[in-house]
N, C-alpha and C positions, 0 to 999 in steps of 0.2 A: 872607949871607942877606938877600932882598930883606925891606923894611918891609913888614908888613902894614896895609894900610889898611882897618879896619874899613866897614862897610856899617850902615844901620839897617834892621829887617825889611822896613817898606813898601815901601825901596828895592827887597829881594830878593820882595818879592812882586808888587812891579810887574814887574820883570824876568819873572818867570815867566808873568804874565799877557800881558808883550809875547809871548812866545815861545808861550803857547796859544794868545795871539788869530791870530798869523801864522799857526800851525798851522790851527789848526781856527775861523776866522772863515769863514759864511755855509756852512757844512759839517755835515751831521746826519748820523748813521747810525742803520742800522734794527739793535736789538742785544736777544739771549737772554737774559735771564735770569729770576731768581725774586725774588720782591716778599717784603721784611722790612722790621721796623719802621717799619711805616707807619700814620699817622695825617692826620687830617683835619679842618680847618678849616672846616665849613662858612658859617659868617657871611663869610668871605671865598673860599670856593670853592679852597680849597689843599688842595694832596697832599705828604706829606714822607715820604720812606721811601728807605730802599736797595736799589742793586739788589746783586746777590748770584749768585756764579755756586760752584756744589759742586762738586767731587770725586765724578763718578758712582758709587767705588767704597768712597771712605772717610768718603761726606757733608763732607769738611771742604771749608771757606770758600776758596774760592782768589781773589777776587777781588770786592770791594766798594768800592761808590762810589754816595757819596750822592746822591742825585735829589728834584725839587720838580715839581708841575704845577702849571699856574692858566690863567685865559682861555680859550683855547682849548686847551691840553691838556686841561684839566680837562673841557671842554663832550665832547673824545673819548671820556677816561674812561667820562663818564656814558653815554656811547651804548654804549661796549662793556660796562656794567654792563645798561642794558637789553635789547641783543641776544643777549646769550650769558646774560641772567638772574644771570649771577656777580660777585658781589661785588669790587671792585678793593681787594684786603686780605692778609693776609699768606701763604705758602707758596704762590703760584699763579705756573705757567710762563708767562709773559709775551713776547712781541714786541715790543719799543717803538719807535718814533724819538725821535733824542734829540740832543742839540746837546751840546756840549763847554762849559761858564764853570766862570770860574776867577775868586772872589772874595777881598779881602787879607783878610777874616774868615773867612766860612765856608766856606773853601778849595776841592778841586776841586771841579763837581758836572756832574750831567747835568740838561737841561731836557729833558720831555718834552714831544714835539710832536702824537706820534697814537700809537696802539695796534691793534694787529692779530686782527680777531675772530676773523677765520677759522682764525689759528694756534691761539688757546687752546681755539675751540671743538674743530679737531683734535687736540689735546693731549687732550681729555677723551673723545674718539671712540675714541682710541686704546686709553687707558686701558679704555673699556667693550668693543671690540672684542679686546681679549686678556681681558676677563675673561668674557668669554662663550665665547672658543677653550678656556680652560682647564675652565670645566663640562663643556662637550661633552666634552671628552678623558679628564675625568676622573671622568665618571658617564654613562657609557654605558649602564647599565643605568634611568635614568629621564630620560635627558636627550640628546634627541639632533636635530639638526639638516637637514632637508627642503625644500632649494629654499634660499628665505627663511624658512621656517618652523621656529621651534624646538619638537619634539613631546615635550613633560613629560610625566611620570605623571600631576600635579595636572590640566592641561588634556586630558587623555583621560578623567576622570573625567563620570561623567554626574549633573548635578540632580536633586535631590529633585524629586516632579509637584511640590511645592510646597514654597517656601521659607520655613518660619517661627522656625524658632530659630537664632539668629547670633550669631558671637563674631563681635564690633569688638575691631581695636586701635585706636588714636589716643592722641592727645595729652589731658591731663585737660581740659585749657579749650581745645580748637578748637573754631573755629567752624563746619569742615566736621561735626565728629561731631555738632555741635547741627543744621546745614542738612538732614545725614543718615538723624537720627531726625525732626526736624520734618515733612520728607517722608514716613519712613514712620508717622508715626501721624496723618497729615492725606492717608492716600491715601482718593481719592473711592471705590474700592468698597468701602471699611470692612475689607480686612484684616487681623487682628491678628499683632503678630510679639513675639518676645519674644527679648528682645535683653542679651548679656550680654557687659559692658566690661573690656577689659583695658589700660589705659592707661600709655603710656611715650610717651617723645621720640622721634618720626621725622622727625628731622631733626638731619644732621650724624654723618658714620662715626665719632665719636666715642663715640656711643652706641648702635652696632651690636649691641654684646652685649645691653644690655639689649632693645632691638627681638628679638633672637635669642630671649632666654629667654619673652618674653612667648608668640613663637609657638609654643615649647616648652608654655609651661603652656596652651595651648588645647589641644594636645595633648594632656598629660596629665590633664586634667580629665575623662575618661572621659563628659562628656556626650555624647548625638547632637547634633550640630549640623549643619543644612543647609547651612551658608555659612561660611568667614571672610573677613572684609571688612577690608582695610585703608585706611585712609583718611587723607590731612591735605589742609590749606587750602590751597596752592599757595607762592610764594614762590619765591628766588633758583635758580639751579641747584647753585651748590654744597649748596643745604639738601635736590636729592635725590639726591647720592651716596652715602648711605645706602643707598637703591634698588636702586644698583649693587654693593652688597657682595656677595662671594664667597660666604660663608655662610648669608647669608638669602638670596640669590637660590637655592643650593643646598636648603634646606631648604623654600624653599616648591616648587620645581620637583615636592619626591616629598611633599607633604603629601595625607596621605589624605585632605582635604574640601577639595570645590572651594572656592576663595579668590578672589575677588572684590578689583579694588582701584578705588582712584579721589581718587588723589592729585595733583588740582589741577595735574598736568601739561600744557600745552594745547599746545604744540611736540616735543617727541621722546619717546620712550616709555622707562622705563630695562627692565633688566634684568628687575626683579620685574613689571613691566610683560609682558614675553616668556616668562616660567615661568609664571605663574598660570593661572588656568582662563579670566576673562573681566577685562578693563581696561577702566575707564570713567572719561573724561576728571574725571570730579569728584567729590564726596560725590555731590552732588543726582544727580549721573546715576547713581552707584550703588542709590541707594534706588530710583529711577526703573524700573531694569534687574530689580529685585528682584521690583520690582511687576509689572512686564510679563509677568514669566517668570509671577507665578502667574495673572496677565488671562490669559495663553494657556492655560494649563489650567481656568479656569475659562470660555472660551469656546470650547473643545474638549468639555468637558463639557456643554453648553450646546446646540453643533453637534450631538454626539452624541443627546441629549434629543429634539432636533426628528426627526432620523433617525430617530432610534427610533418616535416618534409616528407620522411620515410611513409607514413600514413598515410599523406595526401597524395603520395605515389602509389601506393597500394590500392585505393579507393578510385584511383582515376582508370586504373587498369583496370578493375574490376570492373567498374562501370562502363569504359572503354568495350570490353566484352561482351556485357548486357545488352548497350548500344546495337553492337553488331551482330548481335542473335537477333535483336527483335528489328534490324533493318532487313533482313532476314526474311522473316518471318512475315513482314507488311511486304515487301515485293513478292513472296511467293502467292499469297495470299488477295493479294490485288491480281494479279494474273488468274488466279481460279476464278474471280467474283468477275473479271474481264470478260473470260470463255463463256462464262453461264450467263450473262447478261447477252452477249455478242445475240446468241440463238434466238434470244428472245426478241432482241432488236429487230431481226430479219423478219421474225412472225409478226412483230406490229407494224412492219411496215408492210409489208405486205398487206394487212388489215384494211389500213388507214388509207393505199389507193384504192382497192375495191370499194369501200365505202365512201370516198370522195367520190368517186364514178357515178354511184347510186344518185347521191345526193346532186352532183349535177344533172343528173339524166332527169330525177323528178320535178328539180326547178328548171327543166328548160321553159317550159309551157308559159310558168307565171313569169320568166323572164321577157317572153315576149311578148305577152297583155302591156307588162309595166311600159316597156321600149314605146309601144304604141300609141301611150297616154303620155309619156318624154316625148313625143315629138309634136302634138296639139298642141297639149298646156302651154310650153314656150310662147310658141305662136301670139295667143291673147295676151299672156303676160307684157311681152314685146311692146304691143300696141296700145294696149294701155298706158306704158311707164313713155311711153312717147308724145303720150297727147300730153300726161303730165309736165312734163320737161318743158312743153313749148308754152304752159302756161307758168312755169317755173320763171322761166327768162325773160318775161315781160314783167314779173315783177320786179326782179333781179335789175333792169335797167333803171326803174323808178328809185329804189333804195340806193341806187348806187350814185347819180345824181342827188340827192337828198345827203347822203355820207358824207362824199368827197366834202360839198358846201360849209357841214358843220366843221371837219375838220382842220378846211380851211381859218375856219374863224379860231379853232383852240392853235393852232401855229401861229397865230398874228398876235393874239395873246402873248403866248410864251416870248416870242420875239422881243416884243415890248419889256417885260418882265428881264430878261438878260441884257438888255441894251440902258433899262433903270440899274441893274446889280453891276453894271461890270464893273473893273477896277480903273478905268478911265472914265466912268461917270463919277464913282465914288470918292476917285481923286479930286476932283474939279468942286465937288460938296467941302471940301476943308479939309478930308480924311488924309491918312496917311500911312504908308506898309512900314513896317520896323522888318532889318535885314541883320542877324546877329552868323558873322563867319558866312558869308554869303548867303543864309538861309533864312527866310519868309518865318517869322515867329508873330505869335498872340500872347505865350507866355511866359508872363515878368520873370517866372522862376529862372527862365534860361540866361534871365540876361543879369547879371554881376556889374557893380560900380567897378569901373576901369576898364569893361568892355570897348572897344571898339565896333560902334554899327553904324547902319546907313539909315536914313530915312529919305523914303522916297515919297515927292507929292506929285500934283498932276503934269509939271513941268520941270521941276527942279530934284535933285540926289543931293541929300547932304549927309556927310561922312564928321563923325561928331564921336565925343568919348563920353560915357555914363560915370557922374562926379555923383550921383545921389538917387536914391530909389523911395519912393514913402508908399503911403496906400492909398487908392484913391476912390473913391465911395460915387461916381461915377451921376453927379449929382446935374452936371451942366445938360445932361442929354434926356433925363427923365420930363417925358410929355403925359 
């Protein structure tokens, strides 16, 4: 058996570096995978992470190899954090180029050299454009797709004339729900809104359910609301795939009140962006939209007003003019019917004395038969109603003596009768007046224990205090 001649590592790790560097000296590849364990250096602009390739079907690890950026990989990174908005951080599908080194410490590794936007940004196209084939497919009854256009329930729904009570979601401290309200309670034509918060994190599919429940309890809160508004501040792109969730985009697609958003998006639009009623690129431009919507009904209302005025100027004139034809038209017209009546006035009057003429000239005759017999008749009448009278007044003297005597007796009665009742006889009997506040009373109701009254008897006032009241069944006087 041949000697083995031992090696020291550096030896075997030089060897292995000769044999990468021949390999793969001044050689990159542009290579798939997914970003783990990665952290970052900024005082020195470094990236350390691995890359990482899965098992499509069992998630497991099939291949990892540590990777570093700086210089100019690093200045790539940042550009594809700013153009695609996403963060270069952990669980995201990647395109890299990448170089081959092989260190005697920190063993193999890749260098990255550039990053590919337009793969990730397609990575997340993709992702959004199956999760919008799978809505359509599988809510055809509030979600379905026209052209380019996707037609929701939610977005065929029509505005209130005006929009004043709103459920907001957001965030508890965004600064879009403050730019939000700041707008609407600083809008210049003074409209008031009343506005009621439901706050959760919208940002990051992590916290979809809770985002889900909030739209839930708008729901269920049985108030009228004119709008829900969702809103946040803008930020990376992975902070709005939330947006693109399956379930909130499905729940707000068929949400009975229009929904309003305006989530700081200013490059592509998500999901919930395509289901809602109306999207606006930001808080401000939502409160903005808000307002508008009710400036047009209040300068429709407005329009209308002047119409209206304009009209009822139109109509008055015109009538005005009718008026004054047919006042017209009744004075000339009364004057014709004046003239032609006039003539005929004069012929019946004329008539009416000739035939008064007639008619006295025929009843002279029987006027003076009757005259003749008016002056006999009286006559007898006279003398008759004379002898009557004078047997009238003789009996009128009998009656009248006989009268006078009866009546006398009913006055001497009654006299008697008031002279028994007065209240100086009835004093003198036992009786006695009750005087409550100077006033003549019968009834106990007026008078109060601690009153002050008088009682008066046939000779004497006595002025006395009521210590006691009872009832009194009035038993000493029944005869």
């Amino acid at each position: 058996m041949a000697e083995m001649i031992p090696i020291r590592l550096s030896e075997l790790s030089r060897r292995i570096y000769e044999v990468l560097d021949d390999s793969f000296r001044a050689v990159s590849f542009w290579v798939v995978a997914d970003i783990s364990n990665h952290s970052f250096r900024a005082q020195k602009n470094y990236h350390y992470f691995d890359l990482v390739e899965k098992d499509p079907y069992s998630n497991d690890i099939m291949a990892r190899i540590q990777g570093k950026s700086w210089g100019r990989g690093a200045e790539r990174i940042a550009h594809f954090e700013k153009v695609t908005g996403q963060p270069f951080t952990n669980n995201i599908n990647v395109l890299l180029n990448v170089s081959v080194i092989y260190h005697s410490v920190f063993g193999l590794q890749v260098n990255v050299h550039d990053i590919d936007v337009n793969f990730t940004l397609g990575v997340l196209e993709q992702q959004k454009q199956a999760t919008l084939e799978k809505l359509v497919a599988e809510n055809p009854g509030f979600i379905q797709k026209i052209g380019d256009r996707y037609i929701t329930r939610n977005n065929q729904l029509a505005f209130s004339v005006v929009i004043q009570k709103i459920a907001l979601i957001s965030s508890a401290n965004s600064a879009g729900a403050e730019d939000f309200r700041h707008t609407l309670l600083n809008n210049t034509p003074g409209y008031i809104f009343e506005t009621d918060f439901y706050h959760t994190e919208v940002q990051g599919e992590n916290n979809a359910d809770n985002f889900l429940q909030k739209i839930i309890e708008v729901f269920q809160s049985g108030k009228q609301y004119d709008a829900l508004v969702i809103i946040r501040g803008g930020g990376a792109q992975s902070d709005f795939l939330i947006f693109d969730n399956y379930r909130i985009a499905r729940a707000l697609a068929k949400f009975p009140i229009p929904v309003i958003t305006g989530i700081g998006h200013q490059k592509n639009e998500t999901i919930a962006d395509l289901m809602v009623h109306t999207q606006t690129k930001t808080p401000t431009r939502a409160a903005e939209f808000i307002i508008a919507h009710n400036r047009q009904f209040e300068d429709e209302m407005i329009s209308l007003q002047h119409a209206i005025l304009i009209r009822t100027q139109q109509l008055f004139s015109t009538h005005f003019q009718l008026l004054a034809q047919h006042s017209n038209a009744v004075v000339n017209q009364s004057r014709s019917l004046l003239n032609n009546y006039k003539d005929s006035l004069v012929q019946m009057n004329q008539s009416s004395i000739q035939m008064a003429k007639n008619i006295l000239f025929s009843n002279r005759t029987s006027l003076l038969q009757v005259s003749s017999q008016l002056t006999s008749i009286p006559r007898m009448i006279l003398a008759n109603l004379a002898s009557d009278i004078r047997h009238a007044a003789g009996d009128l003297d009998a009656l009248q003596s006989k009268f006078i005597k009866n009546q006398q007796g009913y006055l001497q009665h009654h006299i008697s009768l008031f002279r028994i009742m007065s209240p100086d006889n009835i004093l003198k009997k036992g009786f006695a007046i009750v005087k409550v506040k100077n006033q003549i009373t019968s009834n106990a109701n007026e008078i109060k224990v601690g009153d002050e009254i008088d009682i008066i008897l046939s000779d004497t006032q006595i002025k006395t205090t009521v210590k006691k009241k009872s009832t009194y069944d009035g038993s000493d006087f029944n005869i």
